[in-house]
N, CA and C of each residue as an Amber inpcrd file, in Angstrom:
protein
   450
   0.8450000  -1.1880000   0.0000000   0.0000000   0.0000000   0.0000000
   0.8840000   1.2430000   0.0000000   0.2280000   2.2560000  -0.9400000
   1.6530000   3.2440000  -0.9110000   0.9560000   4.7350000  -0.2290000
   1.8490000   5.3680000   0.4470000   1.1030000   6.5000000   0.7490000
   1.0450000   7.9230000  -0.0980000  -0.1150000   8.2620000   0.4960000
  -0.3650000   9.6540000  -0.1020000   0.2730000  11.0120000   0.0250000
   1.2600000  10.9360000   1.1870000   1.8660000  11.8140000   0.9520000
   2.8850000  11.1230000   1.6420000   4.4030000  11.8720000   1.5420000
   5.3750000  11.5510000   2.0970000   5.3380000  11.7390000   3.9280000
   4.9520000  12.9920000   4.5090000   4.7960000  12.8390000   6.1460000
   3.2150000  11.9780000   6.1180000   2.6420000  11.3460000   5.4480000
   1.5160000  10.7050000   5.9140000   2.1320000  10.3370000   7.3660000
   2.5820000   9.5780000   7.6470000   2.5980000   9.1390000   9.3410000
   2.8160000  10.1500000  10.4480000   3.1660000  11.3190000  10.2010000
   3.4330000  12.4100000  11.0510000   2.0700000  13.3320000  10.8750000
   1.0190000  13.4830000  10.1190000   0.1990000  14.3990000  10.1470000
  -0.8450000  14.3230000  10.8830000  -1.3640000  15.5320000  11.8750000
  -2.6680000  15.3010000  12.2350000  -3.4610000  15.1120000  11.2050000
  -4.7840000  14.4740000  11.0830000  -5.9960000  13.7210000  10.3170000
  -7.0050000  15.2180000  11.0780000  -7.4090000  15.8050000   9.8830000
  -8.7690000  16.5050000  10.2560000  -8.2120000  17.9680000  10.3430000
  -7.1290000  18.3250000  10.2130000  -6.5850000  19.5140000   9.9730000
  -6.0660000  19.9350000   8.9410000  -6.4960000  21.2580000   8.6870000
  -5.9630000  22.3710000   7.1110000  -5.5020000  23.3980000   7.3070000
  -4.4480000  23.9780000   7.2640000  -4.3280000  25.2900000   7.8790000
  -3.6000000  26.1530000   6.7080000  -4.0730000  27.2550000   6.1670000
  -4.0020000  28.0440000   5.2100000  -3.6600000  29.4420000   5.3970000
  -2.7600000  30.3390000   4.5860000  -2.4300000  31.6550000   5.2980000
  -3.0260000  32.4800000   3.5990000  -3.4700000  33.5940000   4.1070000
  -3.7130000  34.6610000   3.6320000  -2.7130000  35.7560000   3.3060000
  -2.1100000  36.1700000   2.4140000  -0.7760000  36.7600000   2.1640000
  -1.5850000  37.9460000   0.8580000  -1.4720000  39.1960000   1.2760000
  -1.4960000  40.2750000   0.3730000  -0.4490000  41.1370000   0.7320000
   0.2070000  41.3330000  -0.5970000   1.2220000  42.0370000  -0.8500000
   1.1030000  43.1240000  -1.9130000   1.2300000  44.5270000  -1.6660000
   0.8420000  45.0780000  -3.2960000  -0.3140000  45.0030000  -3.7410000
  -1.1880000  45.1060000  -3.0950000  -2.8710000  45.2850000  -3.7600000
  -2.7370000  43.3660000  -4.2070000  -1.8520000  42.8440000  -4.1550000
  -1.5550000  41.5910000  -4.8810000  -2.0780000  39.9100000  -3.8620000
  -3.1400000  39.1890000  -4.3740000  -3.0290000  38.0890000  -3.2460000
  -2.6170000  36.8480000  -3.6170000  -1.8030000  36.2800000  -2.6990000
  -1.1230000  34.6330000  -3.0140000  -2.0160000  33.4810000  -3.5060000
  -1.9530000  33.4990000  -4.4470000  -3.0730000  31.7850000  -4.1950000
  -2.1830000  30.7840000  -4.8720000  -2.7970000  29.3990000  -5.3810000
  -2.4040000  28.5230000  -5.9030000  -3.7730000  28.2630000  -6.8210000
  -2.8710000  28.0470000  -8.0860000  -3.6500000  27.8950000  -9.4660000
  -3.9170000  25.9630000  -9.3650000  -5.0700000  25.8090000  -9.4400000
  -4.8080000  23.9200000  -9.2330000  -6.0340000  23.5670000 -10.5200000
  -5.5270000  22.4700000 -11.4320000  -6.7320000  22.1510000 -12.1400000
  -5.9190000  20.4310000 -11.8920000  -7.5960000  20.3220000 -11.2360000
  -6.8720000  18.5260000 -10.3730000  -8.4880000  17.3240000 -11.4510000
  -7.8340000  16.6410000 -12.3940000  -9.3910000  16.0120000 -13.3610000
  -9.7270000  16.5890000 -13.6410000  -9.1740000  17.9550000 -14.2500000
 -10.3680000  18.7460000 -15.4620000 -11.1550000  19.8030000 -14.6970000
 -10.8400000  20.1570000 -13.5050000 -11.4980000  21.0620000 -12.7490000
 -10.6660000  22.0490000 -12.3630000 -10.8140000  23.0490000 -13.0310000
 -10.2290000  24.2050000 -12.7370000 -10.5850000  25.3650000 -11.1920000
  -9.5780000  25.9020000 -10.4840000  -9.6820000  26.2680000  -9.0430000
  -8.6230000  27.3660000  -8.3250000  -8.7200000  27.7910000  -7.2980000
  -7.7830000  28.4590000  -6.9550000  -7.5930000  27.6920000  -5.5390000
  -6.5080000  27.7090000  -4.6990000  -7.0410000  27.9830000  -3.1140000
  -5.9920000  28.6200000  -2.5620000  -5.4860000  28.7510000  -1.3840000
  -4.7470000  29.6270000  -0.4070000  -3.9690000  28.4640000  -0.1890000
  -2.4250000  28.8950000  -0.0990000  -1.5640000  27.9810000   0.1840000
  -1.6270000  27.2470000   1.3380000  -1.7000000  26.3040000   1.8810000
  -1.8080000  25.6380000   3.2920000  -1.5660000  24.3310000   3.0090000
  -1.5340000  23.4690000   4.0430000  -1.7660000  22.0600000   3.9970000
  -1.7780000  21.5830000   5.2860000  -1.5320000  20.4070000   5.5390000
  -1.9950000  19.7070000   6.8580000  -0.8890000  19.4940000   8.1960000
  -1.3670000  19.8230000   9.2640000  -0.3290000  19.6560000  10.3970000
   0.6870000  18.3740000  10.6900000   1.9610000  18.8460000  10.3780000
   2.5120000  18.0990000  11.4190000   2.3600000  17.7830000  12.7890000
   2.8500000  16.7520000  13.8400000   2.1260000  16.5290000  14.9210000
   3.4300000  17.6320000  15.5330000   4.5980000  17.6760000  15.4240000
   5.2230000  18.9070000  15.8680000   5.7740000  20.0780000  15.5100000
   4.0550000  20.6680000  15.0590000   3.9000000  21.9620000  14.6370000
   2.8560000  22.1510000  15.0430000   3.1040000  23.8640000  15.4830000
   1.6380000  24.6280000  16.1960000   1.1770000  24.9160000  14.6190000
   0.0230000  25.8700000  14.5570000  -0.5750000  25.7570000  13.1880000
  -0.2060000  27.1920000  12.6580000   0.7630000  28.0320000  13.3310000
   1.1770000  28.7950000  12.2470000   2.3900000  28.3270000  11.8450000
   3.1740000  27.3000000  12.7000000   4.2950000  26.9990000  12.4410000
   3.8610000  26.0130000  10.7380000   2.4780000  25.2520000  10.7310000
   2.3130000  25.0760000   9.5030000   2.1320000  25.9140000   8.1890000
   1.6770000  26.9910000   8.6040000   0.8260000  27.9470000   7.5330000
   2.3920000  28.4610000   7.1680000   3.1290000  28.9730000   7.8370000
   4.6240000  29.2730000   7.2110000   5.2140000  28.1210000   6.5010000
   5.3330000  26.9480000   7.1680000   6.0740000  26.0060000   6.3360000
   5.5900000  25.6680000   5.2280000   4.5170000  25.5720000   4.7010000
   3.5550000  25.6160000   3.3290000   3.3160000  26.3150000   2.4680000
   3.4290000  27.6960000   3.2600000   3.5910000  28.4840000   2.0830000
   4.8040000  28.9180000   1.4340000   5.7000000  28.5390000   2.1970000
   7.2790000  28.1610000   1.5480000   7.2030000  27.0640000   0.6650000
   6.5300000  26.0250000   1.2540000   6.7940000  24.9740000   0.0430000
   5.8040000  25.4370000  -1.1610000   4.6620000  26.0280000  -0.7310000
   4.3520000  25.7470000  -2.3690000   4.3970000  27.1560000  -2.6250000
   5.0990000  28.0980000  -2.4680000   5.5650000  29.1920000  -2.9620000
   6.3560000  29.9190000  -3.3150000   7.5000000  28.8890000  -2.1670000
   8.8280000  30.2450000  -2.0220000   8.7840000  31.7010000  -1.6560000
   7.8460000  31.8210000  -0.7870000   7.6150000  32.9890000  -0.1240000
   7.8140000  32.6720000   1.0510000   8.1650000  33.9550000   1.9630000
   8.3070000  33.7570000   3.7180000   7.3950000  34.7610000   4.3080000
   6.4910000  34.3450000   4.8000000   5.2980000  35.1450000   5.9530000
   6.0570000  35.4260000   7.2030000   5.9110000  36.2540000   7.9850000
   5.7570000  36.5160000   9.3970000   4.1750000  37.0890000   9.8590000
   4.6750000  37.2000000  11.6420000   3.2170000  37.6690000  12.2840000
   1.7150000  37.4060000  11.5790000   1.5930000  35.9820000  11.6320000
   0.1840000  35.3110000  11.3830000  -0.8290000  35.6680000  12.2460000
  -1.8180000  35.8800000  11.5800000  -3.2340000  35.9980000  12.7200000
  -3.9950000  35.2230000  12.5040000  -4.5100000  33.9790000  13.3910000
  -5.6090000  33.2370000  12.8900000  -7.1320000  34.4120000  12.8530000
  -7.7700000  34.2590000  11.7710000  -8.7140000  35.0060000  11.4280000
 -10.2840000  34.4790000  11.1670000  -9.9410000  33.1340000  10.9950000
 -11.4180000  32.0090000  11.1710000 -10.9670000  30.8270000  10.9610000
 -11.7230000  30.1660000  11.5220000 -11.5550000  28.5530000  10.9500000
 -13.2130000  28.0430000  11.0450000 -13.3310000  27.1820000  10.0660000
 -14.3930000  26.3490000   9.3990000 -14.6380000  25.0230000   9.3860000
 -15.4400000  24.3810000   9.9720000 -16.0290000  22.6790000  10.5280000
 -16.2560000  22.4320000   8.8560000 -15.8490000  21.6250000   7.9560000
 -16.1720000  21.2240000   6.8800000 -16.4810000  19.6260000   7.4530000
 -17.7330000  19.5430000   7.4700000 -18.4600000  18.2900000   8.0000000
 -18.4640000  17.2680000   6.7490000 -18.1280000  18.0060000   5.1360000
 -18.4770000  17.4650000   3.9910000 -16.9130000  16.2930000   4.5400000
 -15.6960000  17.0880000   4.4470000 -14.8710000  16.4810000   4.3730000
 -13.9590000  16.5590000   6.0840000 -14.6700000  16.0100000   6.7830000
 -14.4950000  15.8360000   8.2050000 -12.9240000  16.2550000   8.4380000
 -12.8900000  17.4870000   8.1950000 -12.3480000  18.6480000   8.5720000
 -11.6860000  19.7300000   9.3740000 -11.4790000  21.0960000   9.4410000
 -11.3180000  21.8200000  10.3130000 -10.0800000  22.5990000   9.7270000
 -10.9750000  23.6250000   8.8170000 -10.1720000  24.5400000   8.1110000
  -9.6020000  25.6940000   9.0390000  -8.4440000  25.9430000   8.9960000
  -7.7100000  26.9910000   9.4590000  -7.3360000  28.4260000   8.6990000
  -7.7840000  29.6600000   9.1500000  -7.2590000  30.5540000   8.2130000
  -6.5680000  31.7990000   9.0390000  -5.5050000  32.0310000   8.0740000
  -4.4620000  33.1610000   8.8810000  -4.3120000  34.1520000   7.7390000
  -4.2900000  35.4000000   8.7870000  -3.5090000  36.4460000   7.6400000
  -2.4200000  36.5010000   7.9770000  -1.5460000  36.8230000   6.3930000
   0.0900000  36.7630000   7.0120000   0.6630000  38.0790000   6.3860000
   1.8760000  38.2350000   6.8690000   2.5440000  39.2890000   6.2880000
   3.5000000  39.0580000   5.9290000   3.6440000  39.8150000   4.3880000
   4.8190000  38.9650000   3.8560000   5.8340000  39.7170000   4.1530000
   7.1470000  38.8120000   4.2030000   8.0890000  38.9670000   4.2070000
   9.3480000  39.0660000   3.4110000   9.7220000  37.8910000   3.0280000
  10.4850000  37.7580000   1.7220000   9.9520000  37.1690000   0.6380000
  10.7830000  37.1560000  -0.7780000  10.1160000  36.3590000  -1.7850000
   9.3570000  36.8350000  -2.8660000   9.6250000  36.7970000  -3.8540000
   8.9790000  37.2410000  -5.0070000   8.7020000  36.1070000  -6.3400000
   9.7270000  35.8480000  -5.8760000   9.3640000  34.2930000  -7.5200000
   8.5600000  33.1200000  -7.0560000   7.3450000  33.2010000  -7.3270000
   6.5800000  32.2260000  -6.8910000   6.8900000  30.5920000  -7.3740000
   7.1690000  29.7040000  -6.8490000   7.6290000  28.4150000  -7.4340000
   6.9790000  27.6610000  -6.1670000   6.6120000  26.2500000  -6.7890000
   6.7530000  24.9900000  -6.2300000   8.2330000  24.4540000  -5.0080000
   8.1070000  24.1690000  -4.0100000   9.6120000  23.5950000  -3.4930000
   8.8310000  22.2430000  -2.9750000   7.9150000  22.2310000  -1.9720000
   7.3370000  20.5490000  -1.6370000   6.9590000  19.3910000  -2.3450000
   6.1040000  18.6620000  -1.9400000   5.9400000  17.7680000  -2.7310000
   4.7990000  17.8730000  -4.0850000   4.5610000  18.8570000  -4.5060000
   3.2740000  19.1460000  -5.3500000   4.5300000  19.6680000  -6.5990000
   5.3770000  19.8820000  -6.3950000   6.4310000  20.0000000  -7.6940000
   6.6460000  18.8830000  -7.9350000   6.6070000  17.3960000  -7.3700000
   7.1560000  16.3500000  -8.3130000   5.1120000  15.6160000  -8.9030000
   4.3960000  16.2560000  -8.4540000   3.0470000  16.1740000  -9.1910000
   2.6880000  16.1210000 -10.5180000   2.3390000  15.4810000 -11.4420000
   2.2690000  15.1290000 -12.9760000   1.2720000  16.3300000 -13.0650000
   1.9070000  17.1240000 -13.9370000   0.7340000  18.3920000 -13.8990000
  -0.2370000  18.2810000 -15.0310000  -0.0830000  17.0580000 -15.7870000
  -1.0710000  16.5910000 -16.7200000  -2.5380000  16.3720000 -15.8170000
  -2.2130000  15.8810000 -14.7310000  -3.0430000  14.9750000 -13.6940000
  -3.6490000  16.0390000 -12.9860000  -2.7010000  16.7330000 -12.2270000
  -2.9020000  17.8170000 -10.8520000  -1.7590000  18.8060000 -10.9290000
  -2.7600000  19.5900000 -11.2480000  -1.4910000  21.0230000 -11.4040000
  -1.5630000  21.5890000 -10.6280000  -0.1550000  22.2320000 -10.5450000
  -0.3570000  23.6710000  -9.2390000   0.6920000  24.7370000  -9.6660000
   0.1610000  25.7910000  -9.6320000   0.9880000  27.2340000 -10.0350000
   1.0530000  28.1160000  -9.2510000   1.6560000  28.3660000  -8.0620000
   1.5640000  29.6850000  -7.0650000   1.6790000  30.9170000  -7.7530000
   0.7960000  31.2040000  -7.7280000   0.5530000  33.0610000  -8.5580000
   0.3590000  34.2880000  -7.5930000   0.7890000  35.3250000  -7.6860000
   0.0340000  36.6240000  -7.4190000  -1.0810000  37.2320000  -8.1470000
  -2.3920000  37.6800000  -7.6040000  -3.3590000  37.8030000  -8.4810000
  -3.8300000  39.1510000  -7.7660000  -4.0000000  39.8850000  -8.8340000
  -4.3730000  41.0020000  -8.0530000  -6.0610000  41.5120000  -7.7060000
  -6.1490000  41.7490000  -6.7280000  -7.5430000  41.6210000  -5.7300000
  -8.4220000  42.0210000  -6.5480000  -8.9820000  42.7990000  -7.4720000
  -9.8510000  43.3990000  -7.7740000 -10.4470000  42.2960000  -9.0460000
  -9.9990000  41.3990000  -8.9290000  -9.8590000  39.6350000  -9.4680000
 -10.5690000  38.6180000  -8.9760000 -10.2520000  38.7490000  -7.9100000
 -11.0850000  37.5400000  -6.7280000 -12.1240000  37.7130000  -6.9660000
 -13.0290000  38.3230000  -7.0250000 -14.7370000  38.2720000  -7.1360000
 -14.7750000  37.0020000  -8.4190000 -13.6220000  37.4340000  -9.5850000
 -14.6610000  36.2220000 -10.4270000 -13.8880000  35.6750000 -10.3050000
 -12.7720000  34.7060000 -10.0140000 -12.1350000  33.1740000  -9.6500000
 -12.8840000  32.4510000  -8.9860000 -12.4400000  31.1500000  -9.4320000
 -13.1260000  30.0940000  -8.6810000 -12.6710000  29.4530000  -7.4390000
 -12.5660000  29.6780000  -6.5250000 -12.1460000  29.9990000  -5.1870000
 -12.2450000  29.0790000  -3.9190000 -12.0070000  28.2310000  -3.8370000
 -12.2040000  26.7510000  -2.8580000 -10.7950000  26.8110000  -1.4540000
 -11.9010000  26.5750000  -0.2900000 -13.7540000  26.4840000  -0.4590000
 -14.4120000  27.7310000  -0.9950000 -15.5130000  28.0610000  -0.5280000
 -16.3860000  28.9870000  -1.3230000 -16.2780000  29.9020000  -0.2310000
 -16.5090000  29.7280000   1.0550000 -16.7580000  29.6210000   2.4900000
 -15.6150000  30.4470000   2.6000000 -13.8650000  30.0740000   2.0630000
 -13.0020000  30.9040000   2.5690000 -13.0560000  32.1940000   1.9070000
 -13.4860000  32.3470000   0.2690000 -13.5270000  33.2790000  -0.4650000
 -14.8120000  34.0310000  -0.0590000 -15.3840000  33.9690000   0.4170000
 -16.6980000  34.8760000   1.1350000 -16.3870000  35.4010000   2.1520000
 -15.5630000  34.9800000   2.9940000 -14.6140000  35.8090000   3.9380000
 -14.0420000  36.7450000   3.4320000 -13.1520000  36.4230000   2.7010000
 -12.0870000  37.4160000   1.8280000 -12.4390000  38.3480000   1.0040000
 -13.9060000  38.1570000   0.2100000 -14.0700000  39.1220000  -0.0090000
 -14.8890000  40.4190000   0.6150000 -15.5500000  39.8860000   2.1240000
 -15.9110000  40.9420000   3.1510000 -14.5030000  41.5960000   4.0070000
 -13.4910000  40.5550000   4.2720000 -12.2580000  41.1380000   4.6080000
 -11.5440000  42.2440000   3.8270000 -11.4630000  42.3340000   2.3750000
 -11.0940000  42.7690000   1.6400000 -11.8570000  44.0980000   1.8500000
 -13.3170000  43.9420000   1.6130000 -13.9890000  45.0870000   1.5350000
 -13.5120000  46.1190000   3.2700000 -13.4430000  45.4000000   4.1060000
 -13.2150000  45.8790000   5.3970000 -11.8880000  46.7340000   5.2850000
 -10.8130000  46.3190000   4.4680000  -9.7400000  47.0680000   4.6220000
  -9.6170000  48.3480000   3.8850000 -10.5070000  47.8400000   2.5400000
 -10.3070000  48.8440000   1.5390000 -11.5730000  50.5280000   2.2800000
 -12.1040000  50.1310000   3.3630000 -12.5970000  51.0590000   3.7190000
 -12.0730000  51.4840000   4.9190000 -11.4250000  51.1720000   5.8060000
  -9.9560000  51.8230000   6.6240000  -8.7160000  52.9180000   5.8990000
């Protein structure tokens, strides 16, 4: 039996933890078309058992970005009962990094199969992308609206 990911044996089960990164009117996502389904989502992935959960949301978004966040704020998290769950979301501030690239394991991914492209996209964008979950992008775009009126 082969596993699904390489730390499969080290990860908590039921955790997602994702960071929010605007830079430059500009926001981080990941471009994914996984079977013909085209998508965006927020860089994150699943806890190590020795990692707190921003210590994840940084290490992830290094891997699938090559970017470095500091001073995370968890900002919501979400019971996804569909997929027995427990979405995590942080805003981050970026730090270093500009060339968005693959470094984890989603760069040795057959991108025929499951693609992934870490992009900067600039905000005034997000309304029409397709945005998964739906749940995090309905946040973001009342967050968004919240700042742009400060």
């Amino acid at each position: 039996m082969s596993r699904l990911h390489r730390d499969e044996e080290i990860r908590v089960a039921g955790e997602r933890h994702a960071g929010i990164v605007i830079k430059d009117n500009r926001l981080l996502l990941i471009h994914r078309i996984k079977n013909g389904y085209e998508y965006y989502v927020f860089p994150g992935g699943h806890r190590q058992r020795v990692e707190t959960g921003e210590e994840t949301t940084i290490r992830e978004i290094m891997e699938e970005s090559g970017i470095e966040v500091e001073n995370l704020k968890l900002v919501f998290e979400f019971k996804n009962y569909w997929a027995s769950n427990i979405d995590f979301y942080y805003v981050c501030n970026w730090k270093s990094g500009e060339q968005t690239h693959l470094m984890g394991e989603e760069k040795d991914a057959d991108p025929k199969v499951d693609y992934f492209c870490p992009m900067w996209i600039d905000v005034g964008e997000v309304e029409k992308l397709n945005i998964l979950p739906k749940f995090a992008k309905e946040w973001l775009l009342k967050y968004l609206k919240t700042i742009n009126e400060s």
